[in-house]
C-alpha atoms as one frame of an Amber mdcrd trajectory, in Angstrom:
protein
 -29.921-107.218  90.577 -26.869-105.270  90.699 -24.978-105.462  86.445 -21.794
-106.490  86.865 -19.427-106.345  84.105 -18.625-109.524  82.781 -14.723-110.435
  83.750 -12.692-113.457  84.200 -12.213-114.709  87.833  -8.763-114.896  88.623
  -9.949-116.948  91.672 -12.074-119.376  90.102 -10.831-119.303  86.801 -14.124
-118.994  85.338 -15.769-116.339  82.821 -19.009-114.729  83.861 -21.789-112.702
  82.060 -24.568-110.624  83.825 -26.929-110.835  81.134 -27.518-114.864  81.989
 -27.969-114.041  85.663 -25.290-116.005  87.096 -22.194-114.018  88.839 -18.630
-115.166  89.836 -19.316-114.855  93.887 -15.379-113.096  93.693 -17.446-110.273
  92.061 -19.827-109.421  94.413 -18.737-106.622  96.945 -18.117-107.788 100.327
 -18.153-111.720  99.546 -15.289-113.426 100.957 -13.898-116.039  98.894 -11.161
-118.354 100.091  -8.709-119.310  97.108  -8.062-123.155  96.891  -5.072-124.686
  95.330  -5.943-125.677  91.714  -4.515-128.781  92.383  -3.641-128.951  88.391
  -0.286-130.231  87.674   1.078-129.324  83.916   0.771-132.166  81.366   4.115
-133.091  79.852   1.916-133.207  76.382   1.390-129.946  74.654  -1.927-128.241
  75.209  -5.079-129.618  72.774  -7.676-127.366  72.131 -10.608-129.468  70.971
 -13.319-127.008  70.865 -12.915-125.768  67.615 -13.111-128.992  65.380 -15.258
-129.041  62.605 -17.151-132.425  61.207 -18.546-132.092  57.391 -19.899-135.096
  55.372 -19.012-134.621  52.025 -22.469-133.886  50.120 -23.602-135.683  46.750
 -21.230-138.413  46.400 -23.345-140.913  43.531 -23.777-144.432  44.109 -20.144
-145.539  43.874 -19.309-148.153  40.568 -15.759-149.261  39.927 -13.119-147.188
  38.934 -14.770-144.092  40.065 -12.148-141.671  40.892 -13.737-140.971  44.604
 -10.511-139.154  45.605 -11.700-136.575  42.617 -15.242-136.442  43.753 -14.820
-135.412  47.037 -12.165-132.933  46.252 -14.821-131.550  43.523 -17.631-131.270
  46.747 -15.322-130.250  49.668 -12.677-127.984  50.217  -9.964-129.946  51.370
  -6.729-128.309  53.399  -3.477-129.571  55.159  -4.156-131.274  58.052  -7.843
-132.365  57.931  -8.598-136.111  58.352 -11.032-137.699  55.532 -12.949-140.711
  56.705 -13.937-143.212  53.916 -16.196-146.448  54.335 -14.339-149.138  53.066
 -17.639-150.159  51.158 -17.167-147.725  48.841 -13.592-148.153  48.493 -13.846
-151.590  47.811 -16.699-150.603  45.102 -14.321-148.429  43.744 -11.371-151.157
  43.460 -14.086-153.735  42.224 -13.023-156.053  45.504 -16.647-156.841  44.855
 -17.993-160.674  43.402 -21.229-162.226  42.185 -22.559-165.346  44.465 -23.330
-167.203  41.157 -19.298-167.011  40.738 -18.743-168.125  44.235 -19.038-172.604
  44.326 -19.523-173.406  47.959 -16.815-176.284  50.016 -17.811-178.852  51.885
 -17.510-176.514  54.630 -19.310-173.419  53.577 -22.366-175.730  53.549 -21.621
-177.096  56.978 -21.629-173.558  58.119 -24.278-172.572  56.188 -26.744-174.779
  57.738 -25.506-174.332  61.125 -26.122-170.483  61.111 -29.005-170.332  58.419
 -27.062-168.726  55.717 -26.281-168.824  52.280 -23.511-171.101  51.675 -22.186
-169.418  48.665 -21.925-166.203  51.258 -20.213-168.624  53.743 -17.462-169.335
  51.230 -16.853-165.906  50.587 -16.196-165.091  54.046 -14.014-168.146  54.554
 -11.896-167.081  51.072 -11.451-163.509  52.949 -10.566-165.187  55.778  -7.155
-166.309  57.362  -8.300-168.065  60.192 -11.190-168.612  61.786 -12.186-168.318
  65.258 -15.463-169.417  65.838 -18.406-170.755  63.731 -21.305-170.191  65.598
 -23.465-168.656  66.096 -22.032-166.819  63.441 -18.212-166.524  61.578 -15.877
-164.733  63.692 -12.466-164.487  61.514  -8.815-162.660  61.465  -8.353-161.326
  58.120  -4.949-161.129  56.489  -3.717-157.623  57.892  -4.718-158.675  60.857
  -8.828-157.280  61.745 -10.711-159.382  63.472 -14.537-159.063  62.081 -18.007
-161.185  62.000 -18.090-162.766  58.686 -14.811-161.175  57.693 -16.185-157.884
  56.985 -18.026-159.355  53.894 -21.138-157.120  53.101 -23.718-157.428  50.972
 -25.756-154.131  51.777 -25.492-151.321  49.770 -24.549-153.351  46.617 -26.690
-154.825  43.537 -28.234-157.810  44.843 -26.977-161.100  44.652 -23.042-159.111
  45.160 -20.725-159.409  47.881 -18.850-156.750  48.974 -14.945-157.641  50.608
 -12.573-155.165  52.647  -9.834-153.517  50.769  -6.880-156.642  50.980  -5.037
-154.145  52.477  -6.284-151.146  53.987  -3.453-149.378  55.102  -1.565-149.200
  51.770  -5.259-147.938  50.402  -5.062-145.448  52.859  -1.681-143.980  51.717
  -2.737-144.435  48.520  -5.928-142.604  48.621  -3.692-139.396  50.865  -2.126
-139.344  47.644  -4.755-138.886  45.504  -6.034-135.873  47.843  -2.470-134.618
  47.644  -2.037-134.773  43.902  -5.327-133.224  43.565  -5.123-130.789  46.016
  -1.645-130.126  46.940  -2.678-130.495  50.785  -1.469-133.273  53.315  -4.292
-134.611  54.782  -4.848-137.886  57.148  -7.222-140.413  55.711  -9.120-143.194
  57.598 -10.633-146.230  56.083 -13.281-147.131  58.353 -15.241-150.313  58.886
 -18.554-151.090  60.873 -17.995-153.607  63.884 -19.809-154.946  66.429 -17.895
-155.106  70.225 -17.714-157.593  72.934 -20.317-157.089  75.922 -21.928-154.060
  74.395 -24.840-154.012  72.127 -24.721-151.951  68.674 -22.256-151.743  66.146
 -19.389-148.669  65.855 -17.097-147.426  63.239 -13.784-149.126  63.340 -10.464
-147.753  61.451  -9.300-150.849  59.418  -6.384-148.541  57.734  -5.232-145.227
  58.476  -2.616-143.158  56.988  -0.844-139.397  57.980  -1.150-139.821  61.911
  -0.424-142.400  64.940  -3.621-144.392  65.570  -2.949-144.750  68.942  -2.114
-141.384  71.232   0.099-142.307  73.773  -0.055-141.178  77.058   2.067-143.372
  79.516   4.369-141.076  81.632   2.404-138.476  81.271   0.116-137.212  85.233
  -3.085-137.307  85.522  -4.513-133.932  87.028  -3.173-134.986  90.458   0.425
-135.451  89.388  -0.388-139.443  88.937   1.935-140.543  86.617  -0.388-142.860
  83.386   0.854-146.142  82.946  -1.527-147.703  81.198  -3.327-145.059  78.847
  -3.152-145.754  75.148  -6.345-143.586  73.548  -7.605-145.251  70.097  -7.624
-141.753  68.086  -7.970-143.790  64.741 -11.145-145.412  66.304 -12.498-142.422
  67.536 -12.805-140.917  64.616 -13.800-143.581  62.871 -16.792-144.053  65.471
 -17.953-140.580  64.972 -17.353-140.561  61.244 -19.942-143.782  61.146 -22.519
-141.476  63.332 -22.392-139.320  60.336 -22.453-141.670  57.917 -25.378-143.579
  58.873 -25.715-146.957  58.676 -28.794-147.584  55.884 -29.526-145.142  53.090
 -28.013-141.653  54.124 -25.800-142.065  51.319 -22.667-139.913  52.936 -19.777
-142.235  52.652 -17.210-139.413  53.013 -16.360-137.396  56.632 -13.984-134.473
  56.605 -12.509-133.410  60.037 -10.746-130.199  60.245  -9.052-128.630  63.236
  -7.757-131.782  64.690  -4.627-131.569  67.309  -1.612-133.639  66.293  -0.666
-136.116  68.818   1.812-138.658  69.563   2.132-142.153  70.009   2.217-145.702
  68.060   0.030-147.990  65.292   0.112-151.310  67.693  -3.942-150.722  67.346
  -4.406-154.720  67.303  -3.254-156.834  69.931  -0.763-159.862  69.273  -1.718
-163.328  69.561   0.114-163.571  73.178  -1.623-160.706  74.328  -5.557-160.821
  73.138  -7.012-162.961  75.658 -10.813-163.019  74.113  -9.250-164.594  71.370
  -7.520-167.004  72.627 -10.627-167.788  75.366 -12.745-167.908  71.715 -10.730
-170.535  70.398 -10.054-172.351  73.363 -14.045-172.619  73.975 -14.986-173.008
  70.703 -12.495-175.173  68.223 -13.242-175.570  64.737
């Protein structure tokens, strides 16, 4: 086989390298290659280059107690600079913030224990969720809730894993002032503006397995926008709104782990900026499970 330097193809827009055996046809004497239209029309959006982003969970964190300083101990195990996004499990926030309680504080209603024994479940667990909760929109077969800042989670996003028995574990009361407040924790450590995700584990609707889900963000849109902008055919997007916050989030949880990896923490670096809106949760009007949930399913 004839060595052929490797080259870019002006024709097919491809790079090409003898030593793997495979050759641009445009760089074999005597082929004749027919150049098609790239039928590629421009984005209005500036160009991304996602090749080069680099994922890191921060090593060594300790089993979180409260009033840790975990903004301090990650900046102590990573280094952190402008622009990277820091993904943070809200368990460990919360941990942090003590938005933690014992069930022997916790005195069930006369509703807890209704729900209790109608999903097997400890009632003084029930009543937590339904404290956490600001409305709930179905009961069995388990707690489906809306929290106050507007998340809609099983069981309110009360935990009780990776906590001292017998402990609950809440969401941050609200996540995206803990957000801002934790960027500027990295910033007065650090001096760098970074993006920070608080990220919570959710299950989905006709899907099986549970994701990371960004309950607060802060530094960045979580939504990237791309109505009016053409598809590779010229179409123009009308409906495209990309959850960027989620996204993150999801792959944050993959490194995370979900029993005892112990990496709370996930630094992203090299992420594009992008454009576009926070409307990550849908109104009342416009979130049609929901409102087929309650319809089917009153409480």
């Amino acid at each position: 086989m004839q060595n052929y330097r490797p080259t870019h193809c002006g024709i097919c827009d491809g790079m090409y390298t003898p030593q793997t055996g495979v050759f641009c046809p445009a760089s074999i004497p005597g082929n004749k290659i027919i150049k098609r239209n790239p039928y590629i029309v421009p984005s209005t959006h500036r160009t991304y280059i996602m090749e080069n982003i680099i994922v890191t969970g921060v090593p060594g964190l300790p089993l979180i107690r409260a009033g840790d300083n975990i903004a301090a101990m990650i900046c102590e195990r990573v280094n952190v600079e402008d622009g990277d996004i820091i993904s943070l499990a809200s368990t460990v926030y919360s941990k942090s913030k003590g938005y933690t309680k014992p069930l022997a504080e916790i005195t069930p209603s006369k509703r807890a224990l209704r729900l209790a024994k109608l999903n097997g479940e400890d009632p003084r667990f029930v009543q937590a969720v339904l404290d956490a909760s600001q409305d709930i929109i179905m009961e069995h077969p388990f707690i489906l809730s809306e929290l106050p800042f507007g998340h809609i989670g099983v069981r309110a996003g009360v935990d009780q894993s990776n906590i001292d028995d017998d402990m609950v574990i809440f969401l941050p009361p609200d996540p995206m002032k803990a957000a801002a407040e934790f960027r500027d924790e990295i910033r007065a450590i650090t001096g760098k503006t970074v993006g920070i995700i608080i990220t919570d584990t959710c299950g989905r609707s006709f899907r099986r397995g549970q994701t990371g889900h960004a309950i607060g963000w802060c530094g960045f849109t979580a939504i990237r926008d791309f109505r009016g902008d053409t598809d590779l055919f010229g179409h123009e997007l009308k409906i495209t709104e990309e959850a960027v916050a989620d996204e993150i989030a999801g792959f944050a949880n993959f490194v995370m782990g979900e029993s005892n990896n112990g990496v709370p923490a996930v630094l992203f670096r090299n992420c594009p900026s992008w454009t576009g809106h926070d409307n990550l949760y849908f109104s009342k009007k416009e979130d049609i499970t929901r409102r087929l949930l309650k319809e089917a399913c009153p409480s």
